[in-house]
N, C-alpha and C positions, 0 to 999 in steps of 0.2 A: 504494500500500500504506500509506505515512504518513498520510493523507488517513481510510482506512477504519481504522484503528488507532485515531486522533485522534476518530472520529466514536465508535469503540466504544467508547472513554474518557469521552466526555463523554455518552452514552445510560446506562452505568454509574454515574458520578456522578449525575448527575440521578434516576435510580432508586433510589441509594442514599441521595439525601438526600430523597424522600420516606418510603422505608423508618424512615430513624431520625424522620423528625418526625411520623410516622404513630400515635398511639394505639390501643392495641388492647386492652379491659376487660380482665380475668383471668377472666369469664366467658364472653368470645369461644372458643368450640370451636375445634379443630385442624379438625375438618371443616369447617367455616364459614372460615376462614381458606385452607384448601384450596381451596375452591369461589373465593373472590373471588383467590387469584393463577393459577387457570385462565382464571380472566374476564379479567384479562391478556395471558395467554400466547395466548389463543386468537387465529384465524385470520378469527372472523368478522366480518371488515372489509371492504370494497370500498373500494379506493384507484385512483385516476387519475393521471398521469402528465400534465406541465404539457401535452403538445400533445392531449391528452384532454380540458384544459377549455374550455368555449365561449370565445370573446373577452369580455373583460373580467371574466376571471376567477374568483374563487371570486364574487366580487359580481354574476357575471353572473344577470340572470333569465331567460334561456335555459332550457329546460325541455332534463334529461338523460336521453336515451334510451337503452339498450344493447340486444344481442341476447343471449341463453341458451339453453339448450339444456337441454331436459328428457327424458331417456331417448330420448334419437337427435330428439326434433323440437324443430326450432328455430323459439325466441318471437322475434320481435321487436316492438319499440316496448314494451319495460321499462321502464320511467320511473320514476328514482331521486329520490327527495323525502326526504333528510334530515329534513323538517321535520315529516312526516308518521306519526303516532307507532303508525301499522300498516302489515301490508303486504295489499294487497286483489288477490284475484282473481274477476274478474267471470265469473260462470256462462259468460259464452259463449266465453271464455277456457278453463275447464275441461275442457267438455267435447269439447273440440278435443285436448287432451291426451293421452297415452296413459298415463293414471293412473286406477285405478280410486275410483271416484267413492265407492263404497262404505264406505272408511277415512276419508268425512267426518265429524265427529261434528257433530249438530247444535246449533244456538244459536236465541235470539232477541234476541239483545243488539241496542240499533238505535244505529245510528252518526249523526253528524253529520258533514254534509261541510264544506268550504270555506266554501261557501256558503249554510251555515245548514241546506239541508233534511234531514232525517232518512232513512235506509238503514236495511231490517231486513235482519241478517245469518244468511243461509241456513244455512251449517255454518263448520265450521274444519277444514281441512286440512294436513298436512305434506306440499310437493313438492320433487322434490328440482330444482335446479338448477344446472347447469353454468356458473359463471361462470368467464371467461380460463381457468386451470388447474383451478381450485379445485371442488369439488362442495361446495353447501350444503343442510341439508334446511330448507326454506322454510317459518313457516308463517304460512299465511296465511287471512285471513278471508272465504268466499267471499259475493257479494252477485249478487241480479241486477242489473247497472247497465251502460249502455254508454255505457263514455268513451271518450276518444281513446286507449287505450295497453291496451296485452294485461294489464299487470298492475301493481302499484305496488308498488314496494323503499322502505319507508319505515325508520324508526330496529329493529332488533330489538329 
């Protein structure tokens, strides 16, 4: 109980001293200030647990997989890429789904990958996924492409 007091103390302070050395104009809206301490609070995070990460740790370059669950059917080989500053799901991934493909809206934005060559991206959709407890609605850019993994968890 000392332990979790002493942790809540010190998360408390450290929040409160960004709070006071935090600038905020006199034209910053209360709604705009509302919006960025939801962005806070909010939940949309994926966290792992130290026997969750590959050997050799956050530096590992192990590639991270998980499984989810989207309206009773379950994805596996999710592959979480921090580094990767979208989340892609490939057509053939979709329509494996039980999500109507219809609330795609379409695009033609073309991506660059990894490795230089360019992706024209199909539509964008929101899916919702079931990760450990948590329900997220996902959204993501669909392409045709087949990679090794049903879909990519990149930065939201």
């Amino acid at each position: 109980m000392l332990a979790l007091l002493l942790s809540s103390e010190t998360h408390q302070s450290a929040l409160m001293k960004v709070l006071n050395e935090t600038y905020v104009a006199n034209d910053f809206s209360v709604n705009k200030l509302d919006c960025l301490v939801n962005n806070i609070s909010a939940d949309n995070f994926i966290f792992f647990n130290d026997d969750e990460i590959p050997l050799g740790g956050m530096g590992s370059t192990k590639t991270l997989h998980i499984t989810t669950c989207c309206k009773g059917y379950t994805l596996s080989g999710v592959l979480i890429d921090n580094g990767s500053a979208l989340n892609v799901l490939p057509l053939s991934t979709l329509n494996r789904l039980p999500v109507d493909s219809f609330h795609m809206k379409t695009g033609q934005n073309i991506v660059r990958a990894f490795d230089g060559t360019e992706r024209r991206v199909i539509g964008r959709i929101e899916i919702p996924l079931l990760i450990g407890p948590n329900m997220y609605e996902v959204d993501f850019l669909v392409m045709d492409i087949k990679p090794s993994y049903n879909c990519l968890l990149g930065r939201p």
